[in-house]
N, C-alpha and C positions, 0 to 999 in steps of 0.2 A: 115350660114346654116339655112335652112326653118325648121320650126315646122316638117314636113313629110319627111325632110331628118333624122332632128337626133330622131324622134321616130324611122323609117326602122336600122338607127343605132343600135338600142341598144336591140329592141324585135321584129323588123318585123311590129308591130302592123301598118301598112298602109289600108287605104282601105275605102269603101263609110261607112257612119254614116248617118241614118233618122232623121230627125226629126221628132219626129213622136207625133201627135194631142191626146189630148184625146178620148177616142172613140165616145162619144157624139159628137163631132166635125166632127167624122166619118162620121155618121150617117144621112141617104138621106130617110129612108123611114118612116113614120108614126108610131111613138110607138106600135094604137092598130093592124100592120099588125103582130105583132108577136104575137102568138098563145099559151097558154098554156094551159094545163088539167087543167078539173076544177075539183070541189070536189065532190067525191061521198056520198050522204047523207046529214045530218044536222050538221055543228059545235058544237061542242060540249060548254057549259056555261062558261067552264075553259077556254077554247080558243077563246071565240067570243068575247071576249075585245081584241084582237089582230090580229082580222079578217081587213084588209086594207078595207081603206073610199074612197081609191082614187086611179086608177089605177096604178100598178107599172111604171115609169119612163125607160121603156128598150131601146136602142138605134138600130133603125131598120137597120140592117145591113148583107150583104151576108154572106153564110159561108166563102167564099177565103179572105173577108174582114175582117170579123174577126179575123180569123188564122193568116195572115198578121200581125193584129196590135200588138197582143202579141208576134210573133214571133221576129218583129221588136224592141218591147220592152225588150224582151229576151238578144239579140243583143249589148244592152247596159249595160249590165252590166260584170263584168268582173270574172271570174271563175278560177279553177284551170286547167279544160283544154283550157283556154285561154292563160296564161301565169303564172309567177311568183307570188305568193301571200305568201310574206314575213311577215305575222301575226306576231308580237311575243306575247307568251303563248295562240298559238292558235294551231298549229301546224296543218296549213292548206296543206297535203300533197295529193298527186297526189293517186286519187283511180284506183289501177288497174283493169282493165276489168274484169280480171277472177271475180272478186267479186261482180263484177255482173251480168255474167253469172249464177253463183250460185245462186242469189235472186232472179234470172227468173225464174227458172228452176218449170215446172206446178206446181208441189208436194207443192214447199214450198212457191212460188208466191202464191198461190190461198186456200193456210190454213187460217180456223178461229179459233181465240181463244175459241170457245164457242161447237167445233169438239170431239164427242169422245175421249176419249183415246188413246184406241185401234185402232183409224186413223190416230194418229200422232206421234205413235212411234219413229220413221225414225227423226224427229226434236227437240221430246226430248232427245233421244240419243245425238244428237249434240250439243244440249244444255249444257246437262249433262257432255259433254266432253270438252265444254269448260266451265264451270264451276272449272272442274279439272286443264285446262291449266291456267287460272285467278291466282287459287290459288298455282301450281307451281312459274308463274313468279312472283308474290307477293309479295310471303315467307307468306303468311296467307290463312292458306288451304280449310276454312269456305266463302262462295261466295254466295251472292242473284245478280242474274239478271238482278232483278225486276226494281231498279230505270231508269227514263227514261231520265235522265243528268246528268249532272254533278253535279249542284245546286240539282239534287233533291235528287242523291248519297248524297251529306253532309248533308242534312237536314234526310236522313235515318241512317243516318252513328249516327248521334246526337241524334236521338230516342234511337239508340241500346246503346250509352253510357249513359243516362240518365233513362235507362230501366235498364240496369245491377249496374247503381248506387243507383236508388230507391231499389234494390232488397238488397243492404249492407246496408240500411236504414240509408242512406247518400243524403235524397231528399232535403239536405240544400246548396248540391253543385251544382252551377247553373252558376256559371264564367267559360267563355271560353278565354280563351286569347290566340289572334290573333295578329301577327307580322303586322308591318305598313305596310310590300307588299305585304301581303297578297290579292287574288284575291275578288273584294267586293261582291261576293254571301257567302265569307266564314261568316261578320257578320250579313247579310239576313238570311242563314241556323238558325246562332244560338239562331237568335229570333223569327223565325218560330217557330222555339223548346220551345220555354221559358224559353230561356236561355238569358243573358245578356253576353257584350262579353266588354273586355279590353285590350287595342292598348298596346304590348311593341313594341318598338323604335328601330329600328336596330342599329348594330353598324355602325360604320365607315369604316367598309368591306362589308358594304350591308347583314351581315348575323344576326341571331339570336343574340342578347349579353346578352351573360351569367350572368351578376350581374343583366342588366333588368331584367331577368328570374328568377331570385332568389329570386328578391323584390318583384314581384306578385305571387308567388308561396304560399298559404294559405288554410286551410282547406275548402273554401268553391270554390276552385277551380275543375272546373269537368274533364276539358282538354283544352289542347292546339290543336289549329288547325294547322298545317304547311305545306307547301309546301315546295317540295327536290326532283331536286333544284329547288331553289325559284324564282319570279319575275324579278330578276335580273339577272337571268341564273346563278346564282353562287350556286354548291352545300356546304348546312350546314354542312361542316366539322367536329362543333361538335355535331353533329345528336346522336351517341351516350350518351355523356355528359346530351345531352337534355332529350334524351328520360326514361335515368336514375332518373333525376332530379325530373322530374314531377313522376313517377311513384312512388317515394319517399314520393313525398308529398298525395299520395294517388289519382292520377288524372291518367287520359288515354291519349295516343297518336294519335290525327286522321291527319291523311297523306292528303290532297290533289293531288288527283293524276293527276291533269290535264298535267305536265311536267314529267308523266312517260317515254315519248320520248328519255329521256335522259337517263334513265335506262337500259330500258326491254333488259333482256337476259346477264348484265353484275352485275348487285346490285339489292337486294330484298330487299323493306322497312318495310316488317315482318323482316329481320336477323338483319336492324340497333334498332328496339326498337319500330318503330309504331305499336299501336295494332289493329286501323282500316283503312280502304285505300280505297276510291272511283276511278275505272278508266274511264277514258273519252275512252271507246272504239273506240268511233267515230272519236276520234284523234289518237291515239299513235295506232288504229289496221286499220283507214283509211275505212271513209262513207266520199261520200260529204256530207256536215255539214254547209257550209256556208249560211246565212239569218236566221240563227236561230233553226234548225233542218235541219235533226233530225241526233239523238243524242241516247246514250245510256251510264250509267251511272253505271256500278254494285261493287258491294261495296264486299271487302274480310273481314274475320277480323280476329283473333287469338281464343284459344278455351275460354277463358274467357268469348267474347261477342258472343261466337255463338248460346249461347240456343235465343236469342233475334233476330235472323234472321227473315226477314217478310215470309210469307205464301201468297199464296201455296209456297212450296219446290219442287224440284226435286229430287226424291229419285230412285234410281234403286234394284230392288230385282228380283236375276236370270236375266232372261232375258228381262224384263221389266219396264219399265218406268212408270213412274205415279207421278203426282201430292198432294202433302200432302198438305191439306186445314187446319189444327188443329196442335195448339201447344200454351199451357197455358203460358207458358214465352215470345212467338214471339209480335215485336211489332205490329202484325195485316198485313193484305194487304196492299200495297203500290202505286200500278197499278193497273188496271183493265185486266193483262195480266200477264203472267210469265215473260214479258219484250219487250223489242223492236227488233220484231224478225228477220228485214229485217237489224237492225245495228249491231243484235250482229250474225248473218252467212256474213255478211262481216269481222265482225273481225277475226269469226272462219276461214275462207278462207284466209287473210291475213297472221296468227299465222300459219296455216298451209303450206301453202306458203314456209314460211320459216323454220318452224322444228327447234327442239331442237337448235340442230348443228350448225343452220346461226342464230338464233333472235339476237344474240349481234351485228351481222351489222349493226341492226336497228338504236342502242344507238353509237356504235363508229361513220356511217357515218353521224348521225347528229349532233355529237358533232363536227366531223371532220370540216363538211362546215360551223357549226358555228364558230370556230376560223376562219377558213378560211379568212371569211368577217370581223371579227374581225381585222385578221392581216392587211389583203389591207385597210384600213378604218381608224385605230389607228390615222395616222401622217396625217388626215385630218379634222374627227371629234373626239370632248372630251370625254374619257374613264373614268366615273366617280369610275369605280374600277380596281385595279388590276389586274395580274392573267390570266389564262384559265378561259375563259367562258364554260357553258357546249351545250347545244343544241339550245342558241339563244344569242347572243350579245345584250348590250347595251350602247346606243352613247346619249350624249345630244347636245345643240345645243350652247351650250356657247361658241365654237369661232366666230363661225356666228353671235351671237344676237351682238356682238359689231361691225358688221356692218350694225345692223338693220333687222338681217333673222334670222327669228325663226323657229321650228320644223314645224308648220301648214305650213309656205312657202316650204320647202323642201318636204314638203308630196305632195304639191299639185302640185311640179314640178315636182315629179316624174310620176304622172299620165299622162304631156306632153309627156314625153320621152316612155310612154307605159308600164309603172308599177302599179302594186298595190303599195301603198305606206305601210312602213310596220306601226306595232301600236306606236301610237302616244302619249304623255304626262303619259305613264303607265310605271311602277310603276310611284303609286305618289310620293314616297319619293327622286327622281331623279328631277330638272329643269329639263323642255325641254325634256323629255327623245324621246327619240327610241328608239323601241326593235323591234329587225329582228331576225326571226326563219326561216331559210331557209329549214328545213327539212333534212331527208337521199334522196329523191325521186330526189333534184334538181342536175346537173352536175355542173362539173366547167365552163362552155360555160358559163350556164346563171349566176352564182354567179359573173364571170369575166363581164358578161353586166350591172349588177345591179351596182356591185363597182363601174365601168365606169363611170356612170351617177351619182352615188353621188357625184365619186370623180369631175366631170364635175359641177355639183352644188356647190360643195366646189369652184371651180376655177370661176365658174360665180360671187361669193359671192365677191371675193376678187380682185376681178377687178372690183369690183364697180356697177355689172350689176344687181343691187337690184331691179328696178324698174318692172322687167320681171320674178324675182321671187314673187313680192308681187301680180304683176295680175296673175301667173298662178293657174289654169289652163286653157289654151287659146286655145287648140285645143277642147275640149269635146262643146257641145250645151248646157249646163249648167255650168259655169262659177260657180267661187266662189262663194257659199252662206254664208248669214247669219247663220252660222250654230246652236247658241243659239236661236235665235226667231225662227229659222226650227224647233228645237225641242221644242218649246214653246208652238206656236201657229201654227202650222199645218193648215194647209187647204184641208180638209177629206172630201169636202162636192162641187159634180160640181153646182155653182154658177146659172147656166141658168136651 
């Protein structure tokens, strides 16, 4: 079978591919025909060290040409309305339309943060009521908006516990201890903060272990950070236990909430013990997100850490909405905005979407298709735990590598057959891992195409057809890179 029969197999993905030039390569007409405004007046002394010596380097080019080259480069990379994008602990799921009908819509497409008040009622009300909705699905009724990710939720999330700790005049407590799958912004956050952080070891079920916990538990412990469920899709069973433990020892619970996917609408990680929770709105209430943004981050927390909420607030009285800039305990502003307004009325349009009533379809259909692929998958690739997984599986590659095929070869054949491949070598505490999150959004069509092809890479593996796994991928115009010296030494700079 040809490379474009078994791609049509498994996702459709047939069809022309550019190769397509840098634009300077484009480029047919003379730099200085392109024209720009000049400056009115004199440069000012602060800026005239930075005024250019030599004309800017632009590539003379039509507009049909231009539009063309990035649209063509557009083209090449692959989305969620292109196909499947099996992330795990990304939960890269399908954004539906309405939610962005909503973010068009004049009123709220064409607001500025820096607008009246009294002109943007209408969005802080929405605000305000999902503020409210946050802190229902939570179980922690206290909500800022404000953070603009995930990573920058934890590093706010770690102010407000190191704020309410300096205030018991307890400023000696400055250990965060972070489980080894933990996601790696969580020991970035904590020393953004100035905080030091310390790895316990999972146990032997991929979960928390409880005597680890015990041994680093000390007074100069401020919190633990966790994610439920964690890295491995498995939820902390004894999340209770845990959350007990530390609070014992005089320290706080902060939640990672990036795999709230598995939750929403069926378990609140305010009712298990955590006392603050960052959620990845952009995942578990659905923005495209993928390249890096945008994103939106907002953090709940219980009434302990709420006087240390950032500023402004959204506060309502009577019929009105307004901004509170002032609060002696808050740890200050966090944004330059009351938050990220286009992520978080897609999430309100989402949550609303689905209402009270349905949100736990959310958390059942994605736990559902993550066993799903779990089960079709089990009796070909290695289950390094037990169990139900909750809303992503994870496989490693140890029946494979004893035929010489590792997790990178199976990722990059799955890009032949017209996949994203899912994440790779994550957690690190797993060999070889993959982790596949296939979402609530995807059917069984594609979950039954995706297994197909793995399981069709399992059977190439074992008939000896290694050779076709280690060059792919063979259909893309970019072939396998070096992917260490890609990210080393870059080449940022067009040479001519």
């Amino acid at each position: 079978m040809s490379i474009s029969d078994t791609t049509f197999k498994y996702s459709g993905t047939v069809g022309m591919q550019h190769e397509e030039p840098v634009l300077f390569e484009h480029a047919h007409e003379a730099p200085e025909s392109i024209n720009l405004p000049g400056v009115d007046g004199d440069i000012s002394p602060e800026l005239s060290a930075f005024a250019r010596k030599t004309p800017a380097s632009i590539p003379g080019l039509s507009e049909p040409e231009a539009v063309r080259h990035f649209v063509r480069l557009s083209q090449w990379n692959h989305g969620i309305e292109t196909g499947f994008y099996p992330l795990g602990s990304c939960t890269m799921k399908y954004n539906p339309r309405v939610n962005e009908q909503v973010v068009r819509l004049p009123g709220l497409a064409h607001i500025h943060p820096d607008q009246p008040e009294e002109t943007t009622q209408g969005v802080l009300e929405l605000m305000y009521e999902l503020q409210g909705w946050l802190g229902e699905i939570s179980g922690l009724p206290y909500v800022t908006l404000q953070p603009a990710a995930g990573a920058h939720g934890e590093l706010v999330g770690l102010m407000m516990i190191r704020a309410a700790l300096d205030a018991r005049g307890q400023q000696h407590r400055r250990k965060v201890l972070v489980p080894d799958s933990a996601h790696g912004t969580n020991p970035a956050s904590a020393t953004l903060c100035g905080m030091h952080t310390v790895e316990l070891k999972s146990g032997a079920d991929g979960r928390i272990d409880l005597e680890e916990l015990k041994r680093h538990l000390d007074d100069e412990t401020a919190a633990l950070m966790m994610t439920n469920p964690n890295t491995a899709g498995a939820f902390e069973s004894d999340i209770k236990e845990i959350c007990r433990l530390v609070h014992e020892a005089g320290a706080l619970v902060y939640g990672d909430g990036a795999n709230l996917n598995a939750l929403v609408g069926v378990a609140r990680p305010g009712d298990m013990g955590i006392d603050c929770l960052h959620i990845n709105v952009h995942k578990t209430f659905s923005t495209p997100h993928g390249g890096g943004g945008p994103g939106g981050g907002p953090v709940a927390v219980n009434e302990a850490l709420a006087p240390y909420l950032p500023v402004p607030r959204i506060e309502k009285h009577g019929d009105t909405y307004s901004l509170v800039h002032s609060c002696e305990t808050s740890v200050g502003p966090v944004l330059g905005a009351p938050g990220q307004i286009g992520v978080l009325l897609r999430a309100s349009a989402y949550i609303a979407a689905f209402g009270r009533q349905h949100l736990h379809r959310i958390a059942e259909d994605a736990v559902l298709n993550a066993n799903y692929v779990l089960n079709r998958l089990k009796g070909r690739y290695h289950v390094p735990f037990d169990g139900l997984c909750k809303h992503e599986c994870l496989l490693t590659d140890e029946w494979q590598e004893k035929h010489g095929v590792k997790t990178i070869d199976i990722a990059k054949r799955l890009i032949d057959l017209g996949f994203h491949p899912m994440t790779v070598y994550f957690p690190l505490i797993v060999h070889g891992a993959m982790l596949i999150e296939p979402t609530e959004t995807e059917s069984r069509e594609t979950l039954d195409a995706f297994c197909d092809a793995m399981i069709d890479i399992a059977d190439a593996c074992e008939a000896g057809d290694t050779a076709m796994l280690h060059d792919a991928p063979l259909k893309p115009f970019r072939r396998r890179l070096d992917e260490t010296q890609a990210a080393r030494k870059p080449v940022l700079v067009w040479p001519k």
